[in-house]
Kinemage of the C-alpha trace (Angstrom):
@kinemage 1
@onewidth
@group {chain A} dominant
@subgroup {mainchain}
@vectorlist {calphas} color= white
{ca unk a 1} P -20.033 -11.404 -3.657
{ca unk a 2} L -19.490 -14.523 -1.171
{ca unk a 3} L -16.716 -13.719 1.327
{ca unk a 4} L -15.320 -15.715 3.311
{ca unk a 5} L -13.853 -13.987 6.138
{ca unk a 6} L -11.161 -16.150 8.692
{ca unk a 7} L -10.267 -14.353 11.921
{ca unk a 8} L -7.370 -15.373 13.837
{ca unk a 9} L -6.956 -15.660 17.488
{ca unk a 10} L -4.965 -12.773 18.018
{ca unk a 11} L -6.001 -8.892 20.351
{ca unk a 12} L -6.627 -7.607 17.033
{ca unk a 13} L -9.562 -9.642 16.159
{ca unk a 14} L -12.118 -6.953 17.778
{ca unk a 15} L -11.398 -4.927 15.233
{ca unk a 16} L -12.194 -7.279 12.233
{ca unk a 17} L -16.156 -6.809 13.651
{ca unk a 18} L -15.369 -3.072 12.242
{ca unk a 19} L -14.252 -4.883 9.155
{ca unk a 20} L -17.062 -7.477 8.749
{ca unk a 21} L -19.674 -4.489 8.985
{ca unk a 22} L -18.320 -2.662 5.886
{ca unk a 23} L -18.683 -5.642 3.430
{ca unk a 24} L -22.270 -6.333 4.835
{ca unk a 25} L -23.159 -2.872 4.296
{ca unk a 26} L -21.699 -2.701 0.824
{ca unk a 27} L -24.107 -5.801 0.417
{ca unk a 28} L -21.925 -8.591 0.227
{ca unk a 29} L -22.529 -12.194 1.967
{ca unk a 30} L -20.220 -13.184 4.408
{ca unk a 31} L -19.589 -16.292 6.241
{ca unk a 32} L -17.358 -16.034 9.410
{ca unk a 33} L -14.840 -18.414 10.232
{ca unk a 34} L -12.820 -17.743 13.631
{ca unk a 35} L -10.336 -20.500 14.958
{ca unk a 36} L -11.006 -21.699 18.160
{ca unk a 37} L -8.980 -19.077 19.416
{ca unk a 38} L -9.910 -16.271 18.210
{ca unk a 39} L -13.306 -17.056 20.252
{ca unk a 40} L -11.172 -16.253 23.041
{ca unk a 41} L -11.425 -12.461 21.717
{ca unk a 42} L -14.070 -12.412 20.303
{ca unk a 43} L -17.342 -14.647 20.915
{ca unk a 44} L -19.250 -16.760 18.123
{ca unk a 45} L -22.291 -14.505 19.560
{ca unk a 46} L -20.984 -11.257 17.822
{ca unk a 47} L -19.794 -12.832 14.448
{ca unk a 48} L -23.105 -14.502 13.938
{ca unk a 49} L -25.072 -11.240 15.028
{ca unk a 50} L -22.812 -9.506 12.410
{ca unk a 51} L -22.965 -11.535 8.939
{ca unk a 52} L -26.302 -13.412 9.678
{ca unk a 53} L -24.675 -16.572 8.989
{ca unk a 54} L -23.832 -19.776 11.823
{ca unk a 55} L -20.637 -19.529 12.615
{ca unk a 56} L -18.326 -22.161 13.609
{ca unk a 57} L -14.710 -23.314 13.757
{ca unk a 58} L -15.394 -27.073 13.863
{ca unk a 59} L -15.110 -29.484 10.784
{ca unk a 60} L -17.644 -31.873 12.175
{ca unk a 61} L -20.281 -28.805 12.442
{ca unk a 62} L -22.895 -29.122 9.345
{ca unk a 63} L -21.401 -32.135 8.217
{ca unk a 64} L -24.299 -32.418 6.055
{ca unk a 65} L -23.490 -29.413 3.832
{ca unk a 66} L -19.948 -30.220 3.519
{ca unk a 67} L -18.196 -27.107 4.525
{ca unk a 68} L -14.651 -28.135 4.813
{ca unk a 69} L -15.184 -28.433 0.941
{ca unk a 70} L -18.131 -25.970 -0.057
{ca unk a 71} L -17.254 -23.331 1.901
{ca unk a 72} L -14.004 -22.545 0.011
{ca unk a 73} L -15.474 -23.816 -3.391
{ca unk a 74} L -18.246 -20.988 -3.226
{ca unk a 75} L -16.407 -18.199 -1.775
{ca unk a 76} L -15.341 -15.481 -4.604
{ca unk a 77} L -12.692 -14.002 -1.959
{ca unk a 78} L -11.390 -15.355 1.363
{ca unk a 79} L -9.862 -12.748 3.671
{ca unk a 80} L -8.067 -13.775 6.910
{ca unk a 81} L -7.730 -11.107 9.425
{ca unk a 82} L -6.060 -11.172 11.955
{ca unk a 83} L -3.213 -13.052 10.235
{ca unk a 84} L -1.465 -14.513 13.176
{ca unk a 85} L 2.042 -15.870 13.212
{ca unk a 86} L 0.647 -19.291 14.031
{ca unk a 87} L -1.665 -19.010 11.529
{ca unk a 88} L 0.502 -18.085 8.684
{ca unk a 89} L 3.061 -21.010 9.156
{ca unk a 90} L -0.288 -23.120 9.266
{ca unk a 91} L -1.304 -21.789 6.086
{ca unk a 92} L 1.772 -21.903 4.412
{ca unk a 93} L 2.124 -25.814 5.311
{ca unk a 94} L -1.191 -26.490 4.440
{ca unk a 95} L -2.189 -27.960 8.001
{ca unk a 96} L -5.924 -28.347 7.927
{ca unk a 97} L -6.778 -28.683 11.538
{ca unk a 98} L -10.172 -26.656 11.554
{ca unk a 99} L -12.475 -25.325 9.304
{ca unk a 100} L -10.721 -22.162 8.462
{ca unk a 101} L -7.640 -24.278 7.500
{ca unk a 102} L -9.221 -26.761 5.405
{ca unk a 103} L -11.426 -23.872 3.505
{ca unk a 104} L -7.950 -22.086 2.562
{ca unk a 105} L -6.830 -25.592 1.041
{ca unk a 106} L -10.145 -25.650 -0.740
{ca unk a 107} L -10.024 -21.913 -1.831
{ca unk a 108} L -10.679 -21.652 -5.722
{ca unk a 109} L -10.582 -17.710 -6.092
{ca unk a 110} L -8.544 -15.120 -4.569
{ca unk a 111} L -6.967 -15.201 -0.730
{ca unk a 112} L -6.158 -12.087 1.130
{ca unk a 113} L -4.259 -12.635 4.613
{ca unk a 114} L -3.818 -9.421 6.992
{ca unk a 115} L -0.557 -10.615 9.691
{ca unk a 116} L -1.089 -8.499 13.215
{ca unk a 117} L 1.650 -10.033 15.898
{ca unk a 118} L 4.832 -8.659 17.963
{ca unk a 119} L 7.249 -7.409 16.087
{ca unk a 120} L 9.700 -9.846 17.126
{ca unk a 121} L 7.060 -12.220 15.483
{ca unk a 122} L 6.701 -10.334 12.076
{ca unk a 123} L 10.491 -10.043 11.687
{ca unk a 124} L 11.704 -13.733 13.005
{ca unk a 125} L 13.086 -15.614 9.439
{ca unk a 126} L 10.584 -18.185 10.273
{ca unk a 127} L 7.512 -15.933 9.274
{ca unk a 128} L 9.277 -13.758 6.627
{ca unk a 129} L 10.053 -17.188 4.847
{ca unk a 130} L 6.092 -18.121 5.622
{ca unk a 131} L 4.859 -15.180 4.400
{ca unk a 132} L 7.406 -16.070 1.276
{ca unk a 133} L 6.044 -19.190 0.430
{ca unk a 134} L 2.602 -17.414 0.681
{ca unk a 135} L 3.109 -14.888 -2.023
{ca unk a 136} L 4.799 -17.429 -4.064
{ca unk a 137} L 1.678 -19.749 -4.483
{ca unk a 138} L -0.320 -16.797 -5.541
{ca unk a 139} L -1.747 -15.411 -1.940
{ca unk a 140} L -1.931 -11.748 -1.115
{ca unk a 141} L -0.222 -11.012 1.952
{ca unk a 142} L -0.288 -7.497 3.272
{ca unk a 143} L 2.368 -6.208 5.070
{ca unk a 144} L 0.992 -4.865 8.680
{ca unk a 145} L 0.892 -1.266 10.259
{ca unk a 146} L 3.252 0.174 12.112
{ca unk a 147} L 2.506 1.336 15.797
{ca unk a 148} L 1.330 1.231 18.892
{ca unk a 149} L 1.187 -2.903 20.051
{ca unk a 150} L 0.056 -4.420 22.915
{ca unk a 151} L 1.530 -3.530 25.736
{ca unk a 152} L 3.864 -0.894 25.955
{ca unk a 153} L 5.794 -1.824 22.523
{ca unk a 154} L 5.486 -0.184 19.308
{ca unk a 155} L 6.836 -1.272 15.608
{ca unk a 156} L 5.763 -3.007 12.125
{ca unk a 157} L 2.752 -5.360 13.757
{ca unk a 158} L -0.710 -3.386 13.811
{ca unk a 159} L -3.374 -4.789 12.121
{ca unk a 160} L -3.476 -2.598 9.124
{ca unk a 161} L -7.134 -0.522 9.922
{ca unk a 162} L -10.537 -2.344 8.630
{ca unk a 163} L -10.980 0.355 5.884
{ca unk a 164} L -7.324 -0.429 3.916
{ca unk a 165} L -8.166 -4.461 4.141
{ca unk a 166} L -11.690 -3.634 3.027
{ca unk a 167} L -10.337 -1.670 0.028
{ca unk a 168} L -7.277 -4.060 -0.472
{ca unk a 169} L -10.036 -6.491 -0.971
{ca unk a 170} L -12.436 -5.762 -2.959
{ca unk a 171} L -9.532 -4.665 -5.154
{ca unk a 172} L -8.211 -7.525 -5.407
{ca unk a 173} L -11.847 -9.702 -6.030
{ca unk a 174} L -12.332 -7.227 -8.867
{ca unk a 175} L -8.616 -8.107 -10.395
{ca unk a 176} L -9.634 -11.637 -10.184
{ca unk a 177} L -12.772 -11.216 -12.231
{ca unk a 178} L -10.729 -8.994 -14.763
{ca unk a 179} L -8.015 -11.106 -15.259
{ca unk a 180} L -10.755 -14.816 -15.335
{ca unk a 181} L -12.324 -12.757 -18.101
{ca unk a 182} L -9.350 -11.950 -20.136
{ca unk a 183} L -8.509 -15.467 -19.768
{ca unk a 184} L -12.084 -16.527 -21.315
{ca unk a 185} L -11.571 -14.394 -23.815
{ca unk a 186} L -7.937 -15.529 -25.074
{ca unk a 187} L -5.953 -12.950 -22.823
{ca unk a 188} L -3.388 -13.149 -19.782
{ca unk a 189} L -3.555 -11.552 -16.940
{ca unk a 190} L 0.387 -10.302 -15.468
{ca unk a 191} L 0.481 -12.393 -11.757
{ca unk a 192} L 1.383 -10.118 -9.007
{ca unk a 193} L 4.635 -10.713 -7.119
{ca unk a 194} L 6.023 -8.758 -3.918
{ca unk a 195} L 4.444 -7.275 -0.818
{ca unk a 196} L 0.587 -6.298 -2.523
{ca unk a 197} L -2.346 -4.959 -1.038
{ca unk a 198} L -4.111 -5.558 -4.921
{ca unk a 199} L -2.811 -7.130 -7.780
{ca unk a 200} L -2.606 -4.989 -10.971
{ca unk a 201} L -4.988 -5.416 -14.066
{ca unk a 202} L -7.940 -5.225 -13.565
{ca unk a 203} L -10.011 -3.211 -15.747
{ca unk a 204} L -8.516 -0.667 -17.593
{ca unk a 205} L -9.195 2.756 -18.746
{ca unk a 206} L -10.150 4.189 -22.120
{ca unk a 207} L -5.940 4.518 -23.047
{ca unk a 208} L -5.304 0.912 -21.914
{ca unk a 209} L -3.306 -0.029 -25.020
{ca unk a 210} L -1.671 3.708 -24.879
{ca unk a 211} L 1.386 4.764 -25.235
{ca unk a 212} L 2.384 3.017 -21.994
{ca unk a 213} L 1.391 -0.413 -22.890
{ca unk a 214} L 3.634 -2.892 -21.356
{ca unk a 215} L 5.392 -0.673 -19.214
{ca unk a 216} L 5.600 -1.153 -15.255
{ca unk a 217} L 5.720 2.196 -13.763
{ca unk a 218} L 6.329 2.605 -9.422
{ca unk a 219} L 4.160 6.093 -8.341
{ca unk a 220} L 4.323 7.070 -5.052
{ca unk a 221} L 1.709 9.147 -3.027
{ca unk a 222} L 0.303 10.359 0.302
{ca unk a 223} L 2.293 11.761 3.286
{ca unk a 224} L 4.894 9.608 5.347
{ca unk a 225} L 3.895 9.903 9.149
{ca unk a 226} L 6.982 9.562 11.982
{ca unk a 227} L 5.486 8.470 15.085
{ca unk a 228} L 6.909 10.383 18.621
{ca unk a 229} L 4.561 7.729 20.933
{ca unk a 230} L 1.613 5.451 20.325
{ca unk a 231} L -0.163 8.602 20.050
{ca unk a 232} L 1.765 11.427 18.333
{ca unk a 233} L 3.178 11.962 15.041
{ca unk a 234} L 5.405 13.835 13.115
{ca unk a 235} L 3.554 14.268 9.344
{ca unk a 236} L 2.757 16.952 6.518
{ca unk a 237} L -0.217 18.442 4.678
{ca unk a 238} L -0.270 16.307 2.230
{ca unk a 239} L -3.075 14.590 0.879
{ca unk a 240} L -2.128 11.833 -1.627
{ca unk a 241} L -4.597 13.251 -4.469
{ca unk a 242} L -1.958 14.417 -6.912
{ca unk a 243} L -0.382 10.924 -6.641
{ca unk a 244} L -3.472 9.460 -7.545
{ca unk a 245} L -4.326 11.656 -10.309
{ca unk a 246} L -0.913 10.468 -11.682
{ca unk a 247} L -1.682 6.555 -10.871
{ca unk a 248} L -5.091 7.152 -12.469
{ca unk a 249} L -3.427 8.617 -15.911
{ca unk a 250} L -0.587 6.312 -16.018
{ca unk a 251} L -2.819 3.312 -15.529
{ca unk a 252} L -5.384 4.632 -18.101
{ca unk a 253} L -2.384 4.995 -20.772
{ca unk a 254} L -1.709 1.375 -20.337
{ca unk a 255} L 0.598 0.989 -17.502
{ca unk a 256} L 0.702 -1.717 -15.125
{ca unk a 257} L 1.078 0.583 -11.678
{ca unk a 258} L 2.422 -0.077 -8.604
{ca unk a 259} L 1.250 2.668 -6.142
{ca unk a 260} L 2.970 3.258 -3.047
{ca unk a 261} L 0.335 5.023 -0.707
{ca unk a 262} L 1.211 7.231 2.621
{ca unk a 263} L -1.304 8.725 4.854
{ca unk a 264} L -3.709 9.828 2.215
{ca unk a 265} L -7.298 11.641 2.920
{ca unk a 266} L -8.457 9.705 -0.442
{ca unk a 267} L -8.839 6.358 -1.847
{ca unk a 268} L -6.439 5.072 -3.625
{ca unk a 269} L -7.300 4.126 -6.968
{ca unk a 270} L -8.734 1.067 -8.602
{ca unk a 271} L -6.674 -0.975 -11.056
{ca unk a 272} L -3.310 -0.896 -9.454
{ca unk a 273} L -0.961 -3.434 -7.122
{ca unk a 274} L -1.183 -0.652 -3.952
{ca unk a 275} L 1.225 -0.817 -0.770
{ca unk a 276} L 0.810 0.587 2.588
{ca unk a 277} L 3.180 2.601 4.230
{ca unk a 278} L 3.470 4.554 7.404
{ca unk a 279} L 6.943 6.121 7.838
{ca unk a 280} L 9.845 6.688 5.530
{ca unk a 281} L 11.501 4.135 6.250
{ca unk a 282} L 9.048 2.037 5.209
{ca unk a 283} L 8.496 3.835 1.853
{ca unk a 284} L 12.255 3.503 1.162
{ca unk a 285} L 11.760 -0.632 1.415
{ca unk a 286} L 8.654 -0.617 -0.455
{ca unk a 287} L 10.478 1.766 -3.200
{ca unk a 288} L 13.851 -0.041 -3.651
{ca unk a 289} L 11.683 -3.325 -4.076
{ca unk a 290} L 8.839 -2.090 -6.270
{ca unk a 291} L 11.332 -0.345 -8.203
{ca unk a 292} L 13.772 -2.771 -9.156
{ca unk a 293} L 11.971 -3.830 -11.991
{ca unk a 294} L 10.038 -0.701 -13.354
{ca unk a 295} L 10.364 1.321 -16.106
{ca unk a 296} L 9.254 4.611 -14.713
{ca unk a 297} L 9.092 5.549 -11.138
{ca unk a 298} L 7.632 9.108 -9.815
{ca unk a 299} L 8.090 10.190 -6.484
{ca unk a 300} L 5.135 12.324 -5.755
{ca unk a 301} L 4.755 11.148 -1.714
{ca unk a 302} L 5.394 14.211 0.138
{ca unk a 303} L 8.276 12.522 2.797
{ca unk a 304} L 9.420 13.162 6.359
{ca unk a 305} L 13.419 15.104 6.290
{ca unk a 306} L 13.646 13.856 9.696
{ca unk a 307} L 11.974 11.111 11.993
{ca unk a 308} L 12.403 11.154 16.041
{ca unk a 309} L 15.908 9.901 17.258
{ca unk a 310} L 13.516 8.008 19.682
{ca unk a 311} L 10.074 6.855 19.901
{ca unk a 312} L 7.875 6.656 23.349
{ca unk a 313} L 6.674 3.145 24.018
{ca unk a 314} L 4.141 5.404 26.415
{ca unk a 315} L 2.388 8.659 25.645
{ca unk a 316} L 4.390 11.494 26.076
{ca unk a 317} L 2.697 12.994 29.115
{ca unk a 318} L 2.670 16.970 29.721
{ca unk a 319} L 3.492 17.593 33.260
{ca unk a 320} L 3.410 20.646 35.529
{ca unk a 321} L 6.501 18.800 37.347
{ca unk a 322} L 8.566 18.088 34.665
{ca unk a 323} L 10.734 19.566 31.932
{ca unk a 324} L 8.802 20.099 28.637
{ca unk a 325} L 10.123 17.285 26.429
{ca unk a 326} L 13.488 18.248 23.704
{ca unk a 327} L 12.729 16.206 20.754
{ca unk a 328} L 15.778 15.173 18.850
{ca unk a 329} L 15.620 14.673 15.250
{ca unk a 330} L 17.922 12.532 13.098
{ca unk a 331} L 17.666 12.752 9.108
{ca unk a 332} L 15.805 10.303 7.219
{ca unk a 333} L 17.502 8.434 3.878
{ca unk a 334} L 17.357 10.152 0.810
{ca unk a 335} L 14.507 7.857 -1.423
{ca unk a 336} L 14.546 9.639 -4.274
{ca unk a 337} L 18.553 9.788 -4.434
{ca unk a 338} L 19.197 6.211 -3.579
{ca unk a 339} L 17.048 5.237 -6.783
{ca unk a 340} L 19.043 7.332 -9.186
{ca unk a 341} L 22.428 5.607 -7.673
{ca unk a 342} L 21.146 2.468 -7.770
{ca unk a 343} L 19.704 2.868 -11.119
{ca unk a 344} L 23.037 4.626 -12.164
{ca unk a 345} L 25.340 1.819 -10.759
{ca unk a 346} L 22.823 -0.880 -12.539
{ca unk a 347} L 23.531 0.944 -16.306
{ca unk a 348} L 19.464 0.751 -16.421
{ca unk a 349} L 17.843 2.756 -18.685
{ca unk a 350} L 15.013 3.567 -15.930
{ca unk a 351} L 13.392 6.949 -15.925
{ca unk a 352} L 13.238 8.437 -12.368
{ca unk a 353} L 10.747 11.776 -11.663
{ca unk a 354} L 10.535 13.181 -8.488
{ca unk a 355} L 8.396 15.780 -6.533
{ca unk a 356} L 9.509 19.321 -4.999
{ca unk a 357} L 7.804 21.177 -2.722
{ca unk a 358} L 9.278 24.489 -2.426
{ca unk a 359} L 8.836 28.024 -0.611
{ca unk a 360} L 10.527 30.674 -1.369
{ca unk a 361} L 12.901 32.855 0.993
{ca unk a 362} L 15.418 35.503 1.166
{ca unk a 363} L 18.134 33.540 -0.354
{ca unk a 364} L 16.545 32.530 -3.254
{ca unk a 365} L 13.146 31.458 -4.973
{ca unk a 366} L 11.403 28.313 -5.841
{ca unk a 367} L 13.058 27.463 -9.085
{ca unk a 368} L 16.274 28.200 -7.800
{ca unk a 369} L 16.108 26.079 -4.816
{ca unk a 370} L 14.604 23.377 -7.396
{ca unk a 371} L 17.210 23.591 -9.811
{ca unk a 372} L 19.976 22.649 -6.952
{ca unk a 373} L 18.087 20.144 -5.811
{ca unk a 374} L 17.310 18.378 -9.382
{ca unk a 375} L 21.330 18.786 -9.857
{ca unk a 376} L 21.685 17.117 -6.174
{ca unk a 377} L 19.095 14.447 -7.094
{ca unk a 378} L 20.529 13.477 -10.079
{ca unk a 379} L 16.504 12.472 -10.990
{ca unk a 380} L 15.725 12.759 -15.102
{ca unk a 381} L 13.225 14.894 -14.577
{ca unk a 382} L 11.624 17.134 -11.082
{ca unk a 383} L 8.438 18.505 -10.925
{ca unk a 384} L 8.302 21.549 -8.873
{ca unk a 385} L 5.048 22.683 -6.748
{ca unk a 386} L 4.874 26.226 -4.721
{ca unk a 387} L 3.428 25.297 -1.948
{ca unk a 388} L 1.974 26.916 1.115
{ca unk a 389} L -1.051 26.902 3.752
{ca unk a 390} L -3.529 27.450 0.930
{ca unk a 391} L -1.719 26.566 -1.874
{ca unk a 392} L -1.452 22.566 -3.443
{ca unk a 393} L -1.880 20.693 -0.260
{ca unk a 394} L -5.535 19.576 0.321
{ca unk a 395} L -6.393 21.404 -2.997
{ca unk a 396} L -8.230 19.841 -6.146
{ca unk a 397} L -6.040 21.991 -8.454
{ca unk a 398} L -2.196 22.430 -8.865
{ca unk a 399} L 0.526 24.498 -10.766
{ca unk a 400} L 3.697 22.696 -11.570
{ca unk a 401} L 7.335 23.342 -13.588
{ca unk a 402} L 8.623 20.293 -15.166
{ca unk a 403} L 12.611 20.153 -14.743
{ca unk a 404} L 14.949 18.422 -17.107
{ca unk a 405} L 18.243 17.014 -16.109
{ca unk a 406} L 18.549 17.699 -19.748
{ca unk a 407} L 18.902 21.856 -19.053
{ca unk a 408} L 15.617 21.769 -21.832
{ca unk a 409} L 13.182 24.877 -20.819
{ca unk a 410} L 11.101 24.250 -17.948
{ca unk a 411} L 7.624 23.030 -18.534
{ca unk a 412} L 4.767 24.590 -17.036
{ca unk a 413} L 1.247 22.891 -16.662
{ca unk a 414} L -1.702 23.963 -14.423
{ca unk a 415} L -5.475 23.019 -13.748
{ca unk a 416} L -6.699 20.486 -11.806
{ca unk a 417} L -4.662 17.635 -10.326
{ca unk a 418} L -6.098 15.096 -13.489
{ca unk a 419} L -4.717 17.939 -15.641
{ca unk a 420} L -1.299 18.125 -14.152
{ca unk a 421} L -1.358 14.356 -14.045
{ca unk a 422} L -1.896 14.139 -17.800
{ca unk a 423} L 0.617 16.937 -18.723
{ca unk a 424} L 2.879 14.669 -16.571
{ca unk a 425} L 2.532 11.712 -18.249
{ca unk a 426} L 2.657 13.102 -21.621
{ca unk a 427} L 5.987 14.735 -20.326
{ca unk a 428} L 7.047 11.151 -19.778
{ca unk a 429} L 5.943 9.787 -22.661
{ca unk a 430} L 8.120 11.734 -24.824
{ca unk a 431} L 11.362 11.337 -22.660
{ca unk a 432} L 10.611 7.375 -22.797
{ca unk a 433} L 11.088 7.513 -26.746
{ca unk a 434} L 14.385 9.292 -26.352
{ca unk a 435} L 16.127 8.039 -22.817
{ca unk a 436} L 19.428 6.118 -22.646
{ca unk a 437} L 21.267 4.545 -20.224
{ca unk a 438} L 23.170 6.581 -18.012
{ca unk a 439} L 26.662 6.342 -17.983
């Protein structure tokens, strides 16, 4: 595949070297395009090194060859990381100042952008309407990390890291080539809309036109992380593979999935629009908006109760001088909850599932604490693991109860996390055919 690959002048730039080495080594061709600022970061010496191309910033460079046209004509993806403030107003005007600006103008296939900035900067209305007008005209824009910034600061602003733009990526090239063939062959691809990391559609499993064929379904995965400092973290065990098992079996029954990933410790899956989040805050944004017009949403991501009452702009050091630090705590919003009273207050037939973990203690066992929190929920249906050091978290196989709202019997399904996934979705399937709008 030709890439394209713009780098903007922004701190973060050093790290898109990381990010140009894995699509060389996955054998892809890459041409480099900095602006003349990001050479301040990083030199023209180290791109060229890198993707074994001539690298330039400079419209009058290779005049011969035509690159302010050819370069965007050719490329099958163009990814622009860092996405800097500057740059995205830039883009979103169309100001073609230098090469990487006319190539974007030129672009005929897919565009990725990756923002990294201040805070300040991501959140000003200036950018968020940028960023806007971006998405609107059909360009990926990722939303960026949260963290540790430059300087001292920390917030919504980190580059997201090279291996989640390399896998947004190539995601997104493949949904390009899906959805060019279905339109050769008489078919429509769905267009993507909203904060993306991939656009949905591209090629399907063996169930594509399943029993969830033209349904949009919101599944989300992975463990929510609450930073204490640049450095520290307040997270869980979980891993993010049941929430892909799920993704994979609702996409492969026809579904058009919107995946909402955590901290995972696997990929997320092909074929799906995915999001990136960090805390659960963020997951709470990214679910409210992905799930305003879905069908089915499952909330599977395994999310903080509490988050710091404040955050370190500095590592928390451990002195022999000093107090050991008191972390306060204050109680993160209730996801699943707020879905089932907007849902509720909207008269929308929607089907809501979420996820339990649950020990057991002296006041009660799993199921019990399950049932009061499925009648506290208000969800349609709750699927309840037992979970512990060795058991479900980390593991490739799982035990689950299906609750009803419904008081029907419990459900049980066990085996591997594909296994559960299916049992899952079948559970779904049948409650689609009979749900009604709550009161």
């Amino acid at each position: 595949m030709r890439i394209v690959l713009g780098v903007g002048g922004g701190i973060a730039a050093y790290k898109v070297a990381s990010l140009l080495r894995l699509f060389t080594e996955a054998g892809h061709d890459v041409t480099v395009i900095p602006t003349e600022a990001a050479t301040r970061f990083v030199g023209v010496a180290t791109w060229e090194a890198l993707s074994g191309h001539p690298v330039t910033s400079n419209v009058f460079d290779a005049v011969d060859t035509v690159n302010h046209v050819r370069l965007g004509h050719e490329a099958d993806l163009i990814v622009v990381a860092p996405a800097t403030a500057d740059l995205l107003a830039r883009a979103a005007t169309g100001l073609a100042g230098d090469l990487l600006g006319t190539t974007l103008l030129m672009a005929r296939g897919p565009v990725l952008m990756a923002p990294a900035m201040h805070t300040e900067m991501w959140q000003h209305p200036a950018t968020r309407a940028n960023v806007e007008t971006l998405r609107s005209r059909g360009i990926t824009v990722l939303d960026p990390a949260s963290g540790r910034l430059t300087g001292t600061d920390s917030g919504p602003g980190r580059l997201p890291e090279p291996e989640a733009i390399f896998a947004a990526a190539l995601a997104l090239a493949g949904t390009a080539a899906a959805s060019a063939a279905g339109t050769a062959s008489g078919t429509s691809a769905v267009p993507a809309s909203g904060p993306v990391l991939a656009a949905p559609d591209s090629a399907p499993g063996p169930d594509a036109a399943g029993r969830l064929a033209g349904l949009t379904m919101t599944i989300s995965a992975g463990g929510t992380r609450e930073p204490l400092d640049p450095v520290r973290f307040l997270g869980n065990r979980s891993s993010g593979k049941q929430g892909v098992a799920l993704a994979l079996a609702a996409r492969d029954a026809g579904a058009k999935v919107r995946f909402l990933a955590a901290h995972m410790e696997v990929p997320a899956p092909d074929g799906v629009e995915v999001v990136l989040v960090e805390t659960a805050l963020e997951l709470r944004a990214a679910a409210l908006h992905a799930a305003a017009d879905s069908d089915v949403v499952i909330m599977a991501a395994a999310v903080a109760d509490f988050r710091p009452a404040d955050v370190s702009g500095t590592k928390i050091k451990k002195r022999d001088d000093a107090a050991d630090p008191v972390i306060a705590l204050v109680r993160n919003p209730d996801i699943l909850q707020e879905l089932v009273e907007v849902r509720d207050a909207a008269s929308h037939g929607q089907l809501i599932i979420g996820f339990a973990a649950e020990t057991g203690d002296a006041e009660g066992d799993v199921l019990e604490y399950a049932q009061a929190k499925l009648r506290r929920k208000g969800c349609d249906l709750l699927v309840v693991n037992h979970v512990g050091r060795d058991l479900v978290f980390g593991q490739d196989t799982n035990s689950v109860v299906i609750l009803s709202r419904t008081g029907s019997e419990p459900q049980e399904a066990s085996g591997s996390k594909s296994d559960v996934a299916a049992a899952v979705i079948d559970r779904i399937s049948v409650e689609l055919n009979r749900v009604v709008p709550p009161a």
